[in-house]
C-alpha positions in Angstrom: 117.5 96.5 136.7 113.8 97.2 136.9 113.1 92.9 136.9 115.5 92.4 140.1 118.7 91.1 138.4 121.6 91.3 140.5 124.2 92.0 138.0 126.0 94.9 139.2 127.5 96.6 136.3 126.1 97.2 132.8 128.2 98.5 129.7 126.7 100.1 126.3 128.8 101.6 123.8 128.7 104.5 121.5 131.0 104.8 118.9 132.6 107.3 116.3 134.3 109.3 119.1 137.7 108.6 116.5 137.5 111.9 115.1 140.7 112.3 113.1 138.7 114.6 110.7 135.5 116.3 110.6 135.3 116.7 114.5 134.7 120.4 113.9 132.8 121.8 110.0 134.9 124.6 110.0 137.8 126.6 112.1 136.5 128.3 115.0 133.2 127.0 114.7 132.2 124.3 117.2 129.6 122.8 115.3 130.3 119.4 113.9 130.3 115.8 114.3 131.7 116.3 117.8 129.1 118.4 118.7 126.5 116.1 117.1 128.4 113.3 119.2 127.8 114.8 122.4 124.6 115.4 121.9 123.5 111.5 121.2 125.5 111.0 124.2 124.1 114.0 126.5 120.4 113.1 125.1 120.9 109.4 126.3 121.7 110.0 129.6 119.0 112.6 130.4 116.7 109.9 129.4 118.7 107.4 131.2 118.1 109.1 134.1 114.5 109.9 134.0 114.0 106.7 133.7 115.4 105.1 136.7 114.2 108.1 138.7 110.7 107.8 137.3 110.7 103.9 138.7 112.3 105.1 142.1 115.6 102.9 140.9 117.3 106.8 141.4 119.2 106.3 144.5 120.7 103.1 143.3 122.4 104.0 140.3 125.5 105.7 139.4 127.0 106.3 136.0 130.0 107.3 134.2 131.5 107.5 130.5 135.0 106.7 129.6 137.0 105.7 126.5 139.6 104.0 125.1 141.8 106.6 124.4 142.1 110.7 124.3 142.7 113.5 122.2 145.2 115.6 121.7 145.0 119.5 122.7 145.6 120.6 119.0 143.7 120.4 115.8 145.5 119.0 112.9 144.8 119.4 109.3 141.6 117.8 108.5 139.4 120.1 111.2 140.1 116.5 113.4 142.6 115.6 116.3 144.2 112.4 116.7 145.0 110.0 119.2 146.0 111.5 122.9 147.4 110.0 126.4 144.2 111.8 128.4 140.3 112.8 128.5 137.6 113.7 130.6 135.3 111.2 132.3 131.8 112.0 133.5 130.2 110.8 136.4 126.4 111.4 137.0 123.4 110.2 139.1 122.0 110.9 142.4 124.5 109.3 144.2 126.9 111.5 143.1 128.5 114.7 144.6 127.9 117.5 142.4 131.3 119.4 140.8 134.9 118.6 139.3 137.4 116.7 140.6 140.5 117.7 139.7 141.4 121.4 137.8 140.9 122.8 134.4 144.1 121.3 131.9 147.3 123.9 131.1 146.7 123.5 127.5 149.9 125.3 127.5 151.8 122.2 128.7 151.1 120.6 124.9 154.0 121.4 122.6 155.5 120.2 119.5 158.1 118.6 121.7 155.8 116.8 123.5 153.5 116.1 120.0 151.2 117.9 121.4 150.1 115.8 124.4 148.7 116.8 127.6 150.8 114.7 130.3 149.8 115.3 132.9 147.0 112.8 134.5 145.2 114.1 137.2 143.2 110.8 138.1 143.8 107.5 136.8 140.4 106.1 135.6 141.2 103.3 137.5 140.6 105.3 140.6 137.5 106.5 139.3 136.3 102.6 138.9 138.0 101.6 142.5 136.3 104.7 144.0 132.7 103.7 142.7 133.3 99.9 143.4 134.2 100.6 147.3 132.7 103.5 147.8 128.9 103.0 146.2 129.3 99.3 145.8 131.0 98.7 149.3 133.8 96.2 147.0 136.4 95.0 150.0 139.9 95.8 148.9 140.5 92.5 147.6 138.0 92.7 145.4 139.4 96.1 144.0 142.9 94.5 143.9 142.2 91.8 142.0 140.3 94.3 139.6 142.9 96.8 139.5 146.1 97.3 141.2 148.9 99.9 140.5 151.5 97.8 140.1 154.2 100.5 138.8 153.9 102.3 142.3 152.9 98.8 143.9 150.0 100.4 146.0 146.4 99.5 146.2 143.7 102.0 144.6 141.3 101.2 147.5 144.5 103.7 149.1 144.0 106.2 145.8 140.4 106.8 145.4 138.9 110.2 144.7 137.4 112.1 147.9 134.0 113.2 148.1 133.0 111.5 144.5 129.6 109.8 146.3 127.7 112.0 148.3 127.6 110.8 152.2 124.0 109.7 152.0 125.3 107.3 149.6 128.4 106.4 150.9 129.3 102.7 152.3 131.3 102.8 155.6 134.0 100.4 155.5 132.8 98.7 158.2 130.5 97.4 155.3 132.8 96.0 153.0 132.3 92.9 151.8 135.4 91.2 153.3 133.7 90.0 155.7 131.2 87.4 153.3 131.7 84.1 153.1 131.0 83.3 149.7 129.8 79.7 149.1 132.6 76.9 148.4 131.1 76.0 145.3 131.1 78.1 142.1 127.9 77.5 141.2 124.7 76.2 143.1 123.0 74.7 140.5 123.3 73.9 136.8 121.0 74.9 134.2 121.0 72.6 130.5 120.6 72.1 127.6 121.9 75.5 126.9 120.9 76.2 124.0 117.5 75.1 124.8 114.4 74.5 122.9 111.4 73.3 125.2 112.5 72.1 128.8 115.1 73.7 130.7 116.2 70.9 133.7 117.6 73.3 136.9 119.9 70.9 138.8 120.8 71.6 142.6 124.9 70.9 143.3 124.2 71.8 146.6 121.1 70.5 149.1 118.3 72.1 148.2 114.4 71.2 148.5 113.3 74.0 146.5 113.9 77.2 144.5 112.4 80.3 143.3 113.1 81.4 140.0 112.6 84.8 137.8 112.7 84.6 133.8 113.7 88.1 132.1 114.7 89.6 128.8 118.1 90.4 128.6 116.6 94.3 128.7 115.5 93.5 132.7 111.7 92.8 131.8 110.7 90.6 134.1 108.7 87.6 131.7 107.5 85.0 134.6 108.5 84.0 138.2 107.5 81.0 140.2 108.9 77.9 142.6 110.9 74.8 141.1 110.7 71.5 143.6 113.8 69.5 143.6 112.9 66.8 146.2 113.4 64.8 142.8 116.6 66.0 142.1 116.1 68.2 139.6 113.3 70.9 138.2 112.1 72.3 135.0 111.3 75.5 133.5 109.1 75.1 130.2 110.3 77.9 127.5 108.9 76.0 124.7 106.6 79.0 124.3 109.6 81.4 124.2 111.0 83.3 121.4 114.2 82.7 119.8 117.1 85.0 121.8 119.1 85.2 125.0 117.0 85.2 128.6 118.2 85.6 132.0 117.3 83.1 134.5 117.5 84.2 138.0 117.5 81.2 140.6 117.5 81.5 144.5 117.3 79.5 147.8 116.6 82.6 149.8 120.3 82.7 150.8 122.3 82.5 148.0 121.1 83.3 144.0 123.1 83.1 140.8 122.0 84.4 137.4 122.0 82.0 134.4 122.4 83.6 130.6 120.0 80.8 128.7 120.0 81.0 124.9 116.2 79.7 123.5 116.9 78.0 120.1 
């Protein structure tokens, strides 16, 4: 994010939430790998977030946490819990409004005739992703749609989003969608080969194009070089000879359109 690259969501994972046994050391006692779980987790997005606020990236990031699965809302033998239907998800960043959406669980609704399940879903975490996409990323509805769509009710979650989940300094209008683009009629602008590459990258143009500017970067963001590629020849080169082994990002634009190529260096 910090070199420019216009990728618009990121995933990392964290794993070992599975906790059939061990979650707590001991009855009543909270401690445990749990505990020690969500305090990885807690301790990586406080510095997450100092981060991007430190480089001024604050206002243009939002985050959130989900899993595969939930728990159930008792304990079973082995100080663990097992597989459930539901969990919480947590949404932070500037951008974001500040409280809970939704209400505490009934813990009571989880019986033995039930196996111990909490049913009832407050939010689908598909709203949560339609909300963000349209509402922080300004996603038209046809680009939530084709993402996500409800198709036991048959309704649209642009329709179903959670209110007041971005904060209105953040929020897009709809009148900013982006159903209104025209993207280009090509899928790509210009091909990039050999990939893998070892010395001489050739950037081809598919469309007209005199000239481009491009931006190297590590995969991490870190911007490595940035410069101008003539074409008038019908193709251009960027030399990565002097790279290291690894996957790089090469960012390529004509001033109206860009696309971002994953290069691996051999």
């Amino acid at each position: 994010m910090r070199g420019g690259i216009q990728t618009k969501v990121y995933m990392v994972t964290i794993g070992g939430f599975d906790t059939h046994n061990a979650q707590n050391q001991a009855s009543n006692d909270i401690n445990g790998r749990h505990t020690s779980l969500l305090n990885e987790l807690s301790a990586a997005v406080d510095a997450f977030v100092a981060d991007i606020n430190s480089d001024s990236l604050g206002d243009e990031v939002v985050g959130l946490t989900f899993s595969e699965f939930g728990r159930k809302a008792i304990q079973n033998g082995n100080l663990g819990t097992d597989h459930g239907e539901i969990a919480p998800m947590f949404v932070f960043g500037k951008p974001v409004q500040r409280g809970i959406s939704g209400e505490n669980v009934n813990l009571r609704e989880a019986t033995s005739s039930n196996n111990w399940q909490l049913k009832t879903v407050q939010h689908d975490y598909r709203q949560v992703f339609a909300t963000l996409m349209q509402d922080f990323l300004g996603a038209s509805d046809s680009v939530v749609d084709k993402a996500f769509f409800d198709q036991t009710n048959q309704q649209s979650f642009a329709n179903n989003k959670i209110e007041n989940l971005i904060k209105g300094s953040h929020y897009v209008d709809n009148s900013c969608y982006s159903l209104n683009v025209s993207p280009p009629d090509t899928e790509t602008l210009w091909a990039a080969y050999p990939n893998p590459v070892f010395d001489k990258l050739f950037i081809n143009p598919i469309s007209e194009a005199s000239s481009v500017e491009y931006r190297l970067h590590y995969t991490n963001g870190r911007l490595i070089e940035k410069g101008q590629i003539d074409l008038s020849n019908g193709y251009g080169i960027i030399e990565m000879a002097s790279l290291s082994s690894g996957m790089y990002i090469v960012h390529i634009s004509d001033g109206v359109y860009s696309e971002n190529k994953k290069i691996i260096k051999s």
